[in-house]
N, CA, C and O atoms as a GROMACS GRO file, in nm:
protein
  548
    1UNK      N    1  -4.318  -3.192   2.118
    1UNK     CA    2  -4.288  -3.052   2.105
    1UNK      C    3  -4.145  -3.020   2.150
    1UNK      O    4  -4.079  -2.934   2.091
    2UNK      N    5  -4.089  -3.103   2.275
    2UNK     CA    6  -3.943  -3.090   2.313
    2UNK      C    7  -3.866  -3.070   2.175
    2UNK      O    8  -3.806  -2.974   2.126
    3UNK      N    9  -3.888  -3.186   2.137
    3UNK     CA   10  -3.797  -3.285   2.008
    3UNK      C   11  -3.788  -3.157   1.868
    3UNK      O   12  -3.686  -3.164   1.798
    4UNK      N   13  -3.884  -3.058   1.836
    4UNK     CA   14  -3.854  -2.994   1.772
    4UNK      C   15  -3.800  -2.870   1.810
    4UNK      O   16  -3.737  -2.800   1.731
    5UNK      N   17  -3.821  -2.839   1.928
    5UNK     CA   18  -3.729  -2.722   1.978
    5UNK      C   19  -3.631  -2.700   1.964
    5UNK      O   20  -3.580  -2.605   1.904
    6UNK      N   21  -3.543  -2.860   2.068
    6UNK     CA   22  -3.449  -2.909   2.046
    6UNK      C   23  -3.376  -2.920   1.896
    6UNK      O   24  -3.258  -2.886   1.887
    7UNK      N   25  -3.433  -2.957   1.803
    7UNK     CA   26  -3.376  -2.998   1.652
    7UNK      C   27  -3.372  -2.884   1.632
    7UNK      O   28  -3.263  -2.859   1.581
    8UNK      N   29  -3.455  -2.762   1.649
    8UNK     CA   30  -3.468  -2.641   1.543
    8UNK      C   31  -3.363  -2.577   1.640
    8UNK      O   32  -3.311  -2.487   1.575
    9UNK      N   33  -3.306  -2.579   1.770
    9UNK     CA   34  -3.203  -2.500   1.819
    9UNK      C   35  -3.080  -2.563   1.781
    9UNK      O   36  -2.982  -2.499   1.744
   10UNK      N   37  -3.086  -2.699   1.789
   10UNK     CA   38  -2.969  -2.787   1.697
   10UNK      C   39  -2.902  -2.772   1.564
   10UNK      O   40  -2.799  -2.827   1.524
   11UNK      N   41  -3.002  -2.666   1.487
   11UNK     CA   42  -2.994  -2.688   1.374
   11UNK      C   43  -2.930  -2.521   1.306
   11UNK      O   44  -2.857  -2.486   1.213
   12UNK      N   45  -3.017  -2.445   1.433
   12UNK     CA   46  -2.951  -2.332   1.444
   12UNK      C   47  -2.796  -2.273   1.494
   12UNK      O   48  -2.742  -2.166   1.469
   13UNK      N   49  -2.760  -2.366   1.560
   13UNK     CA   50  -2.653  -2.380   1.657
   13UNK      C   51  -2.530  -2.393   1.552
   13UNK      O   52  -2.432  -2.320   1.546
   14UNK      N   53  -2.561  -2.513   1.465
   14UNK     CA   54  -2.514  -2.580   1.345
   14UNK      C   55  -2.466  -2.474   1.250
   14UNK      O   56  -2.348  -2.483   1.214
   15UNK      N   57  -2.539  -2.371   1.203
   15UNK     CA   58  -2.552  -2.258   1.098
   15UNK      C   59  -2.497  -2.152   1.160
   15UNK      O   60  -2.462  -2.061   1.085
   16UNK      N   61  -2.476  -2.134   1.296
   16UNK     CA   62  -2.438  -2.060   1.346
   16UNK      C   63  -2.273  -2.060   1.371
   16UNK      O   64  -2.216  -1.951   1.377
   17UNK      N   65  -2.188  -2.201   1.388
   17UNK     CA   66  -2.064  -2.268   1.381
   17UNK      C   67  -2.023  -2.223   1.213
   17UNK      O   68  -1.924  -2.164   1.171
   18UNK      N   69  -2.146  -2.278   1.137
   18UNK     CA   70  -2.067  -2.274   0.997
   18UNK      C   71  -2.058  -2.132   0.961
   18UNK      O   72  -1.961  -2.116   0.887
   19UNK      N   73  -2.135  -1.999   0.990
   19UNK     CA   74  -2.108  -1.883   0.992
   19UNK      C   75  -1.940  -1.824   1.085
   19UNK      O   76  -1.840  -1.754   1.068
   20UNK      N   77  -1.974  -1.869   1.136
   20UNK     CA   78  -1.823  -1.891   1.237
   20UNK      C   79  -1.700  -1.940   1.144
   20UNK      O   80  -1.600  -1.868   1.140
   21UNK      N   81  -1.703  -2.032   1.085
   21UNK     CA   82  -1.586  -2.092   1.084
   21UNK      C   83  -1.594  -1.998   0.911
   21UNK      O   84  -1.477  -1.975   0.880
   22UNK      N   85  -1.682  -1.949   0.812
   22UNK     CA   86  -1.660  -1.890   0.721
   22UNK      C   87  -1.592  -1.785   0.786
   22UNK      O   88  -1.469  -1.793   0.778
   23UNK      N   89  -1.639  -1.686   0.850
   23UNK     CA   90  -1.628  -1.595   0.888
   23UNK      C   91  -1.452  -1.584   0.915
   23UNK      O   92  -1.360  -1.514   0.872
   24UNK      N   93  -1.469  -1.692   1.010
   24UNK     CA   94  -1.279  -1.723   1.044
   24UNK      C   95  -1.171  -1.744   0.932
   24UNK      O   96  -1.050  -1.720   0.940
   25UNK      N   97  -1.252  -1.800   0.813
   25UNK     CA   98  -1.173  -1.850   0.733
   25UNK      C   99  -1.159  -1.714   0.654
   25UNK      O  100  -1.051  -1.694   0.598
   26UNK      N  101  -1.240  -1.637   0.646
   26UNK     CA  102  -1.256  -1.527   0.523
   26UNK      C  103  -1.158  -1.405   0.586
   26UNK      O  104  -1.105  -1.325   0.509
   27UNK      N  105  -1.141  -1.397   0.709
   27UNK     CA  106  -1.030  -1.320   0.816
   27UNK      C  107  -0.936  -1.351   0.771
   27UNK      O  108  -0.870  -1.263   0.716
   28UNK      N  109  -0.876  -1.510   0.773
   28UNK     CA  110  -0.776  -1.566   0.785
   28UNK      C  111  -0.689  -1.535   0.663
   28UNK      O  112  -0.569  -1.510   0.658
   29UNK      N  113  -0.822  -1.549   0.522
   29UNK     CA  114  -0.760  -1.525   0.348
   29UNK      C  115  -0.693  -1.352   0.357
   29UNK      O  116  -0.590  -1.298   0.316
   30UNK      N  117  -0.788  -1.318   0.418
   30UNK     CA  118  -0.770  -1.170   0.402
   30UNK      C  119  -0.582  -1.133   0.475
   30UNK      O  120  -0.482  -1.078   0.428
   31UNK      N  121  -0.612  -1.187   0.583
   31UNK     CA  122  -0.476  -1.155   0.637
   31UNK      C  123  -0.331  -1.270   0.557
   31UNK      O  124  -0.210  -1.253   0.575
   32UNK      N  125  -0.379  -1.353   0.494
   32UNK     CA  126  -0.264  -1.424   0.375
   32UNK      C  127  -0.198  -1.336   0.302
   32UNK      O  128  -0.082  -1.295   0.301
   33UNK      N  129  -0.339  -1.305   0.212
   33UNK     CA  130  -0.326  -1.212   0.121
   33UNK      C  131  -0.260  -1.079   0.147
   33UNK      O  132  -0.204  -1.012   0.060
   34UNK      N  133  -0.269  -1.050   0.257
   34UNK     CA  134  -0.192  -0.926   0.275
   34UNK      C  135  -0.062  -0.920   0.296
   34UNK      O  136   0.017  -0.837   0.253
   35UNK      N  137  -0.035  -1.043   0.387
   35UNK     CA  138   0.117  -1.075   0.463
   35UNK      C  139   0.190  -1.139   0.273
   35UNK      O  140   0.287  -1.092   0.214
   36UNK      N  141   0.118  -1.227   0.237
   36UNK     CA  142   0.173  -1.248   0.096
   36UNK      C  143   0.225  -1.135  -0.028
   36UNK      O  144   0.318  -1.160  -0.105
   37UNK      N  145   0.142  -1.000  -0.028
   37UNK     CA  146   0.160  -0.933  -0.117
   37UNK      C  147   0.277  -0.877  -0.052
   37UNK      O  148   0.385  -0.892  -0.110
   38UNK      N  149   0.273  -0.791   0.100
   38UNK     CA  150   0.368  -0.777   0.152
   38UNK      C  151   0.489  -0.848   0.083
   38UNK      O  152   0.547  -0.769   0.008
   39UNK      N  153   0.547  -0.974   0.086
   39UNK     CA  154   0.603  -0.998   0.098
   39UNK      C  155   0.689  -1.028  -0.070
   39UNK      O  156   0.812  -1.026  -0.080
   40UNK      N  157   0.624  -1.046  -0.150
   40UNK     CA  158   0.616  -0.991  -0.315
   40UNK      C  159   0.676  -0.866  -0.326
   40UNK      O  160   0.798  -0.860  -0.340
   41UNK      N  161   0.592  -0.743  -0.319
   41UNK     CA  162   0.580  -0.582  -0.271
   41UNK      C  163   0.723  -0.574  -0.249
   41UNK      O  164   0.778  -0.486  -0.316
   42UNK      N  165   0.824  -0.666  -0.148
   42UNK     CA  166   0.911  -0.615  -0.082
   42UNK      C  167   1.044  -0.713  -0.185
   42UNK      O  168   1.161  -0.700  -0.150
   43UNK      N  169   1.018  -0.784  -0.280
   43UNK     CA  170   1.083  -0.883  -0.361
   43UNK      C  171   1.127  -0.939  -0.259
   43UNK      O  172   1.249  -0.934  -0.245
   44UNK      N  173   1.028  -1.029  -0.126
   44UNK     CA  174   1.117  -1.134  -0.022
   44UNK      C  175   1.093  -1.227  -0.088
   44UNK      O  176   1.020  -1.291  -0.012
   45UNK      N  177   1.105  -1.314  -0.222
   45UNK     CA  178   1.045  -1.449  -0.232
   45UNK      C  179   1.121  -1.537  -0.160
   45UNK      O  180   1.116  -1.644  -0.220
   46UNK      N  181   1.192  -1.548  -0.060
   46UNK     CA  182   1.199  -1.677   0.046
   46UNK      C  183   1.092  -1.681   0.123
   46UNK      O  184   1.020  -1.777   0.149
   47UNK      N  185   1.083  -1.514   0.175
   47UNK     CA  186   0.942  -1.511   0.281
   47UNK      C  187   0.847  -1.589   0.196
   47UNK      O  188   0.804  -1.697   0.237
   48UNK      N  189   0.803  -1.528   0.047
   48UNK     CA  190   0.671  -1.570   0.001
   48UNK      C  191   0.675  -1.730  -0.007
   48UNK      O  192   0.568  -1.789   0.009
   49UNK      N  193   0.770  -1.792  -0.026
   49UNK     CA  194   0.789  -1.931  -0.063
   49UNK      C  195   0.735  -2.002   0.060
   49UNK      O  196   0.686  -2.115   0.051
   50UNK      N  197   0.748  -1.921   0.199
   50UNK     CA  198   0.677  -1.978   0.333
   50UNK      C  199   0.499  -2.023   0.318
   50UNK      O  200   0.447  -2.117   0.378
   51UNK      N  201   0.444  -1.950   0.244
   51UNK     CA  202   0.311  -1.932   0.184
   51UNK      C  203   0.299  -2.068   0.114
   51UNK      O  204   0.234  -2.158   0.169
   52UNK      N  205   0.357  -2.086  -0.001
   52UNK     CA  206   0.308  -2.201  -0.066
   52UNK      C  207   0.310  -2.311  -0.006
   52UNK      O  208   0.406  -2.330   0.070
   53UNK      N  209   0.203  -2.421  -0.021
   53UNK     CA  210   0.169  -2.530  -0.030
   53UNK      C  211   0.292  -2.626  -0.038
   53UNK      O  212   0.347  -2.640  -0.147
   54UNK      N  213   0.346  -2.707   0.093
   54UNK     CA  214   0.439  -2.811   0.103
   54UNK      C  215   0.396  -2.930   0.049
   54UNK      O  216   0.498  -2.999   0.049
   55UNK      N  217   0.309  -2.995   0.004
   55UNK     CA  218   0.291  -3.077  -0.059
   55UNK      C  219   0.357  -3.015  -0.220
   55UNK      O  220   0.462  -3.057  -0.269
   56UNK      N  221   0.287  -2.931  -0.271
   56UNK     CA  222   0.356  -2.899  -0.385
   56UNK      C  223   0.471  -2.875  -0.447
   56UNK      O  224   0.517  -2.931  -0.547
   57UNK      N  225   0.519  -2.781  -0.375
   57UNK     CA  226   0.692  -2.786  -0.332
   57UNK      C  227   0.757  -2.923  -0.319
   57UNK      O  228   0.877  -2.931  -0.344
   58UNK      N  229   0.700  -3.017  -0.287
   58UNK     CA  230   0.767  -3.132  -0.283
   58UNK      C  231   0.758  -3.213  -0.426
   58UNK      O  232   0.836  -3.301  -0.461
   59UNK      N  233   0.624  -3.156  -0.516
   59UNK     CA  234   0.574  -3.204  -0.676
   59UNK      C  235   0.687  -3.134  -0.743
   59UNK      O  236   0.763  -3.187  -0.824
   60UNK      N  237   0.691  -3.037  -0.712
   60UNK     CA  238   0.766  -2.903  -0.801
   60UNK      C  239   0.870  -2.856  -0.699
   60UNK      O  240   0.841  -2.759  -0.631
   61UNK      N  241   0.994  -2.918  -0.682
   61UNK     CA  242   1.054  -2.808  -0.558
   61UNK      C  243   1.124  -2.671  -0.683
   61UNK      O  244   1.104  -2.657  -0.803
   62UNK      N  245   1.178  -2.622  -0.621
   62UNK     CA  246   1.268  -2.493  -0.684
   62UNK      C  247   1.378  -2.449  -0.671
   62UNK      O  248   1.421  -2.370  -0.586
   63UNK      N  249   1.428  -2.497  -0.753
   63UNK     CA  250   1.602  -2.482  -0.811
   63UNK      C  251   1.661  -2.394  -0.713
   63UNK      O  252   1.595  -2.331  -0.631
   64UNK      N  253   1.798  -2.391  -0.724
   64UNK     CA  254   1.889  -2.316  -0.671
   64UNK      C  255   1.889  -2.179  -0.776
   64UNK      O  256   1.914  -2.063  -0.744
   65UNK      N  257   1.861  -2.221  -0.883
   65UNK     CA  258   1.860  -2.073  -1.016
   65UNK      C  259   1.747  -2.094  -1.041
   65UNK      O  260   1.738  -2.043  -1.152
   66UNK      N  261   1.655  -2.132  -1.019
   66UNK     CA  262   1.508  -2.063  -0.982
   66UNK      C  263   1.517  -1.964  -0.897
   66UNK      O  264   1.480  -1.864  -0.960
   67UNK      N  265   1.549  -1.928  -0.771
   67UNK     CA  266   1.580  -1.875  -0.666
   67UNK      C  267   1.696  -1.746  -0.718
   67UNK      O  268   1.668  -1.628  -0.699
   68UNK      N  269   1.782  -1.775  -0.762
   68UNK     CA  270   1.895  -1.688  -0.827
   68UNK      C  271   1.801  -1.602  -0.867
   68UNK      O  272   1.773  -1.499  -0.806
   69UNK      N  273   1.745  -1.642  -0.976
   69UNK     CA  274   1.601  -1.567  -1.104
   69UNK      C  275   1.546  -1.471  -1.025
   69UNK      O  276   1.529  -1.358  -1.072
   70UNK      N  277   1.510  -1.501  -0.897
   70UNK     CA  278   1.422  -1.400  -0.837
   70UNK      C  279   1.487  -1.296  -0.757
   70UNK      O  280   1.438  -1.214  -0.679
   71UNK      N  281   1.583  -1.311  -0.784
   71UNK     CA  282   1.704  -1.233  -0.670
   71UNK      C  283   1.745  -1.080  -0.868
   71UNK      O  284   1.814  -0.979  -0.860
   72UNK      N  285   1.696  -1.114  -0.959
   72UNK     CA  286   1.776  -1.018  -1.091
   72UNK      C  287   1.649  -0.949  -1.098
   72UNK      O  288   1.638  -0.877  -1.197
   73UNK      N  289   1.526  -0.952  -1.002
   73UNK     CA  290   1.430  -0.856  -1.019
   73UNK      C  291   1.391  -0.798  -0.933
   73UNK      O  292   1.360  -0.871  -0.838
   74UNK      N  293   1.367  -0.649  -0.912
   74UNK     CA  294   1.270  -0.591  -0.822
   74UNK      C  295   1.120  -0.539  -0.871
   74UNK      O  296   1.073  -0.481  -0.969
   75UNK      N  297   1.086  -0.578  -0.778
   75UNK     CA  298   0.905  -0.544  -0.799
   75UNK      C  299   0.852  -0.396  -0.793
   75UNK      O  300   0.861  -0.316  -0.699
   76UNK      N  301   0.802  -0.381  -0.904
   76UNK     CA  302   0.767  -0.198  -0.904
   76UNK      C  303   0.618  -0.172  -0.875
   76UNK      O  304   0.570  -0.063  -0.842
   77UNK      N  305   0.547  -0.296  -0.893
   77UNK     CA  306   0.380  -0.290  -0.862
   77UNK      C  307   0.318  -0.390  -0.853
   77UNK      O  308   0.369  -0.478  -0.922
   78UNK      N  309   0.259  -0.412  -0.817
   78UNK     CA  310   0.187  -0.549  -0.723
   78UNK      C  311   0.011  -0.512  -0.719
   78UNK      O  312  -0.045  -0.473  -0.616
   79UNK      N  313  -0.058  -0.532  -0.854
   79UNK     CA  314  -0.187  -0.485  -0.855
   79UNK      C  315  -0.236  -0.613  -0.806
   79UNK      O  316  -0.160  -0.707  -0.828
   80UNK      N  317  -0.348  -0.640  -0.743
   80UNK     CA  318  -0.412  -0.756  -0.752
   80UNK      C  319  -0.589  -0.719  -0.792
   80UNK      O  320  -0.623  -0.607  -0.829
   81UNK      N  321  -0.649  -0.788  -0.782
   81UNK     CA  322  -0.810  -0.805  -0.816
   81UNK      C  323  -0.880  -0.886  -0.747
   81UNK      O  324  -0.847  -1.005  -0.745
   82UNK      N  325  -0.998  -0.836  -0.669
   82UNK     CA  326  -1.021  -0.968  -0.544
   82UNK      C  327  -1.001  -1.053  -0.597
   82UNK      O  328  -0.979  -1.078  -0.716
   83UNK      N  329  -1.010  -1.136  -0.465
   83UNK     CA  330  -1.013  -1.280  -0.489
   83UNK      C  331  -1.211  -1.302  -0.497
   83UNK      O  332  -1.308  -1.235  -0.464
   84UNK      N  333  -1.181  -1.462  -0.574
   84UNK     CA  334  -1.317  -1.482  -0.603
   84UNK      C  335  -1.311  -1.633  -0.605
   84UNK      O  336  -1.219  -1.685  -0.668
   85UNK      N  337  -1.393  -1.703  -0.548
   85UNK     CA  338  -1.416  -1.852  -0.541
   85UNK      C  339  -1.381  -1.931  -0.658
   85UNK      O  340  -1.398  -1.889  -0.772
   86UNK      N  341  -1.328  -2.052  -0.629
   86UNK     CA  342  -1.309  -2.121  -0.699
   86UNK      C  343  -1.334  -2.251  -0.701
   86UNK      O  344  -1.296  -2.331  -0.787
   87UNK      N  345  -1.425  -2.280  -0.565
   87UNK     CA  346  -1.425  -2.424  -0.556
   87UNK      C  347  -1.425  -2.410  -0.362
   87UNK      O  348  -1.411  -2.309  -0.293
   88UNK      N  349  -1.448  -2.566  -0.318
   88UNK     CA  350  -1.465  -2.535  -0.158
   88UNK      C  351  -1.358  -2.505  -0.119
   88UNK      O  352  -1.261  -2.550  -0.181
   89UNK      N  353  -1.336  -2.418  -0.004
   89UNK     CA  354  -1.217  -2.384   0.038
   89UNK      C  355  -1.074  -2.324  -0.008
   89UNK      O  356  -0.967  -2.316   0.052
   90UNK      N  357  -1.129  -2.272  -0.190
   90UNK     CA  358  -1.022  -2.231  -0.275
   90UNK      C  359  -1.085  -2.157  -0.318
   90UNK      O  360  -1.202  -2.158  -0.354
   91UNK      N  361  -0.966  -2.041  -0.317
   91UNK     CA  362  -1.030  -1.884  -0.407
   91UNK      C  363  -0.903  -1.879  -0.535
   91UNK      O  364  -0.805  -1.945  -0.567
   92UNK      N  365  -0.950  -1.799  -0.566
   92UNK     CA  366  -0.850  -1.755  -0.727
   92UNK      C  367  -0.791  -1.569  -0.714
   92UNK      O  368  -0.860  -1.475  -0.752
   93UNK      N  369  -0.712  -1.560  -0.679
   93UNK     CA  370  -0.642  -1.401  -0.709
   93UNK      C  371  -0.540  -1.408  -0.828
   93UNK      O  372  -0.441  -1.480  -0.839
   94UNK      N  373  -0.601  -1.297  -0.931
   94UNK     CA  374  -0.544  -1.241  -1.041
   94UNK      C  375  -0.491  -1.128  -0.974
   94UNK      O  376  -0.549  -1.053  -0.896
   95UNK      N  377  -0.293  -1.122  -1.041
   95UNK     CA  378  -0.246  -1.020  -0.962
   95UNK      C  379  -0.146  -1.002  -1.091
   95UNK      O  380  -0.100  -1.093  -1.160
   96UNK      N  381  -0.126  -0.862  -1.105
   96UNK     CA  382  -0.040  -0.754  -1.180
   96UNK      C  383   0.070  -0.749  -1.125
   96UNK      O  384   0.089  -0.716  -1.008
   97UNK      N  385   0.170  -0.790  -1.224
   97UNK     CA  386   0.307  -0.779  -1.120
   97UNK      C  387   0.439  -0.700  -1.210
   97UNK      O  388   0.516  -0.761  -1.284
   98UNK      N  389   0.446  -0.548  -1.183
   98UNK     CA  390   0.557  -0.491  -1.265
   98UNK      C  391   0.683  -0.553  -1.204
   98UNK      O  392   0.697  -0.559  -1.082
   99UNK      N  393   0.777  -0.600  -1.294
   99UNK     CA  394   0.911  -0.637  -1.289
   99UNK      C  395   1.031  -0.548  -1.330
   99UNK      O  396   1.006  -0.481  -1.431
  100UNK      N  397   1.106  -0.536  -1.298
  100UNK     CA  398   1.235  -0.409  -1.338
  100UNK      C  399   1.364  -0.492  -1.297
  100UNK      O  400   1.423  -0.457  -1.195
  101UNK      N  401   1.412  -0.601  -1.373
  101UNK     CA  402   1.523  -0.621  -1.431
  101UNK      C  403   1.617  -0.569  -1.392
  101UNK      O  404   1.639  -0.455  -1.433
  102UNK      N  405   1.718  -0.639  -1.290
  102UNK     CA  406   1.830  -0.487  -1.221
  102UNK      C  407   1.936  -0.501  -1.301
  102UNK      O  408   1.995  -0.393  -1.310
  103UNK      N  409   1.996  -0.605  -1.377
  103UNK     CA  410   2.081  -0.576  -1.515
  103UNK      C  411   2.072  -0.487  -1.599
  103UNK      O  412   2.158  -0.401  -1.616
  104UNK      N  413   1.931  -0.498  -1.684
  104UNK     CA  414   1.879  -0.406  -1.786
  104UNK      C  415   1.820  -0.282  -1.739
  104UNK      O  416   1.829  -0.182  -1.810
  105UNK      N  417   1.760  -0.277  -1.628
  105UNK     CA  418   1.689  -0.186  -1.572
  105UNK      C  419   1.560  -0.169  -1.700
  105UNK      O  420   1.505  -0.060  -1.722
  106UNK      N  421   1.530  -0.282  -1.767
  106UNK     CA  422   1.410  -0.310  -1.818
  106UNK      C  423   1.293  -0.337  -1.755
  106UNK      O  424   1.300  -0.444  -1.694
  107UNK      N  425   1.166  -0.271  -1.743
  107UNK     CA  426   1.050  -0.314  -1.704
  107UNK      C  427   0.956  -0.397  -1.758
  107UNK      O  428   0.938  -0.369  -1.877
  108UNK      N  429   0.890  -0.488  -1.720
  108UNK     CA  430   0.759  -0.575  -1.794
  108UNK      C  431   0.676  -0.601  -1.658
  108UNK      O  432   0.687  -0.583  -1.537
  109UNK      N  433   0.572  -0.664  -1.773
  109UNK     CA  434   0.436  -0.717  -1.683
  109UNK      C  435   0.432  -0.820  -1.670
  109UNK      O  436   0.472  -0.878  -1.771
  110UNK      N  437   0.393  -0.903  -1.572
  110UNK     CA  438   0.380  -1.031  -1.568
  110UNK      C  439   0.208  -1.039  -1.518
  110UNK      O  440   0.148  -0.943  -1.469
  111UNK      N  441   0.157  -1.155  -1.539
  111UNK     CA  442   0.036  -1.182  -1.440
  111UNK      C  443  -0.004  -1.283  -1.380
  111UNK      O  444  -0.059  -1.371  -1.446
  112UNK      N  445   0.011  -1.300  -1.242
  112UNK     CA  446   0.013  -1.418  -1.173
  112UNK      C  447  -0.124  -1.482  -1.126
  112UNK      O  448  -0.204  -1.410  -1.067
  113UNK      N  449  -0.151  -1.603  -1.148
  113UNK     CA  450  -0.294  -1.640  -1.141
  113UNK      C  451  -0.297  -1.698  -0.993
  113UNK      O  452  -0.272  -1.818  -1.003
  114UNK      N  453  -0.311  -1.672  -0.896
  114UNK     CA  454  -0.266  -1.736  -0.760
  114UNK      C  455  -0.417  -1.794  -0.691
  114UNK      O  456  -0.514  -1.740  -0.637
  115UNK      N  457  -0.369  -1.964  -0.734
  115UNK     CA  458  -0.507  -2.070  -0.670
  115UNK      C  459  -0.462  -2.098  -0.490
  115UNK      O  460  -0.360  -2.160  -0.459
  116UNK      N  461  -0.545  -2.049  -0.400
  116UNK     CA  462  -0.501  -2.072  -0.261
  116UNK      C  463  -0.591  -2.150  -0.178
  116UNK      O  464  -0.704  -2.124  -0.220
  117UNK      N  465  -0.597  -2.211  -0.109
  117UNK     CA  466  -0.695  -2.334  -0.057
  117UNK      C  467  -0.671  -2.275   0.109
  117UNK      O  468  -0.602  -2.185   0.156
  118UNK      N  469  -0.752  -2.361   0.158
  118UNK     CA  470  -0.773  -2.344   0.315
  118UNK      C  471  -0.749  -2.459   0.322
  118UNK      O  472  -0.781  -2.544   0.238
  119UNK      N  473  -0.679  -2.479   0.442
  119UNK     CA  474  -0.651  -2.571   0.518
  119UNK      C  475  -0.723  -2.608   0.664
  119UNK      O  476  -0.661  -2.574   0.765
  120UNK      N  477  -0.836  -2.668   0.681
  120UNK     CA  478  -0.905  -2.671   0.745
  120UNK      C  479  -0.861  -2.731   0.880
  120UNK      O  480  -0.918  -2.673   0.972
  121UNK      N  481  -0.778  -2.829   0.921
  121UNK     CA  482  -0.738  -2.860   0.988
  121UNK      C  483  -0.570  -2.756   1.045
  121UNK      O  484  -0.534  -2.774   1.161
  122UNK      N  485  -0.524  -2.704   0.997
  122UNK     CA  486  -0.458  -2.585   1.053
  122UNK      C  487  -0.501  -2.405   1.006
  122UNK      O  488  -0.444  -2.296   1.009
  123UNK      N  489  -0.588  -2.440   0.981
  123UNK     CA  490  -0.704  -2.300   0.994
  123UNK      C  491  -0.586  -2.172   0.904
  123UNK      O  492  -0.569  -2.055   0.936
  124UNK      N  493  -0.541  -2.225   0.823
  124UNK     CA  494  -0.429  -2.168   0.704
  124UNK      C  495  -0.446  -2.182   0.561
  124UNK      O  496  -0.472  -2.286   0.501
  125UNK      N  497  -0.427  -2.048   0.504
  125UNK     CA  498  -0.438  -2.052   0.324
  125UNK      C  499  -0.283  -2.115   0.278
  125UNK      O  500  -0.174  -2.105   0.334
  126UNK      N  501  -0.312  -2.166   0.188
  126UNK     CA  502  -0.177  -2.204   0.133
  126UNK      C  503  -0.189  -2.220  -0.002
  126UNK      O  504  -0.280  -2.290  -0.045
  127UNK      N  505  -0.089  -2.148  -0.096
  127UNK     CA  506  -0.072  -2.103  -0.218
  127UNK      C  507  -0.031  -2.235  -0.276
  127UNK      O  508   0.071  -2.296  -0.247
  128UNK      N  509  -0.146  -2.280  -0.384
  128UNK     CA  510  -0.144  -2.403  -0.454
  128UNK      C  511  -0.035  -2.396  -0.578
  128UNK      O  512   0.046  -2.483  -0.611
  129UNK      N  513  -0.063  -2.238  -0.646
  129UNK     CA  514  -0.025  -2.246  -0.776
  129UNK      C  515   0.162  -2.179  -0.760
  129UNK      O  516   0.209  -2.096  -0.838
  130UNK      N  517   0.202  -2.210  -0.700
  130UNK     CA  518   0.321  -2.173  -0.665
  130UNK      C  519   0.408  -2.011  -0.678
  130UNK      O  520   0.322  -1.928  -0.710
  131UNK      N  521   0.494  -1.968  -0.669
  131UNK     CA  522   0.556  -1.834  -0.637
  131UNK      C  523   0.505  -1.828  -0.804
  131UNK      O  524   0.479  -1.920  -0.880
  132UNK      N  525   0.502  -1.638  -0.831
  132UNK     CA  526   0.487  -1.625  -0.950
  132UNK      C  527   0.570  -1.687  -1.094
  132UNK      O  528   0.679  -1.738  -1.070
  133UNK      N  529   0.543  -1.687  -1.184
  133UNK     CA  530   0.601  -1.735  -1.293
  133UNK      C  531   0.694  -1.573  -1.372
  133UNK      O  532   0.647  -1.486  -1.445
  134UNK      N  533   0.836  -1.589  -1.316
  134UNK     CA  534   0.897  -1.436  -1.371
  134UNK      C  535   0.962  -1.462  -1.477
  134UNK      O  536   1.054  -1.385  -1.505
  135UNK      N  537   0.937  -1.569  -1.562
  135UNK     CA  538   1.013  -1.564  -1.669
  135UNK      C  539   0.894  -1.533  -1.782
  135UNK      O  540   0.934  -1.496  -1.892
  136UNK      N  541   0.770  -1.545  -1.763
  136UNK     CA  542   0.654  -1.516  -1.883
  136UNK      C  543   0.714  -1.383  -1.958
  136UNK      O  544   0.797  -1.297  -1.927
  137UNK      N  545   0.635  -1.409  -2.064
  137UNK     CA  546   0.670  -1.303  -2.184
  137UNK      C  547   0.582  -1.206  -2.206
  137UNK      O  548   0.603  -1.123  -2.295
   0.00000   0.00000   0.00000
């Protein structure tokens, strides 16, 4: 009778950690996501570039006129749409992004598909699919 007490408080204990550590992790997306749009919102893409995924950046780094590119636009709207699972420890945010061209003072839409993972061992989201794509049509 010990032995199942024991297991069934063991087991509870267990479910109770993994509620925990969702819980932590789902805080953690929430506050990404915010400090990230922030930082879009405000056209910082150096700040936002802090966000993405260093492994990737190292697959894909980004030009010196990649960087230029993002410096000839300001951001007029920044819609997003929750985020929604995509896999363990990766969600998917679809985000609306008005652009305004400071040459042309032309506006367009872009839409950024942003794949972000948890990092379980530094308890951090990090943006897989890299800074938005501002040259789409």
């Amino acid at each position: 009778m010990p032995r199942l007490i024991l297991s069934t408080l063991f087991f509870a204990l267990c479910a109770g950690c993994s509620a925990m550590s969702t819980q932590s992790e789902s805080r953690a997306l929430e506050t990404t996501l915010v400090a990230y749009a922030n930082a879009v919102r405000w056209g910082d893409f150096e700040q936002a570039l802090a966000f993405v995924d260093k492994d990737m950046l190292k697959e894909h780094p980004l030009s010196a006129i990649d960087m230029e590119r993002y410096k000839q636009v300001k951001v007029a709207a920044y819609t997003e749409r929750p985020p929604v699972p995509a896999g363990a420890h990766e969600v998917l945010q679809i985000v609306q992004i008005s652009l305004v061209n400071i040459n042309t003072q032309t506006e367009r839409s872009i839409v950024d598909k942003q794949l972000w993972r948890y990092d379980e061992k530094s308890k951090h989201w990090h943006l897989i699919s890299g800074l938005p794509d501002i040259t789409q049509h």
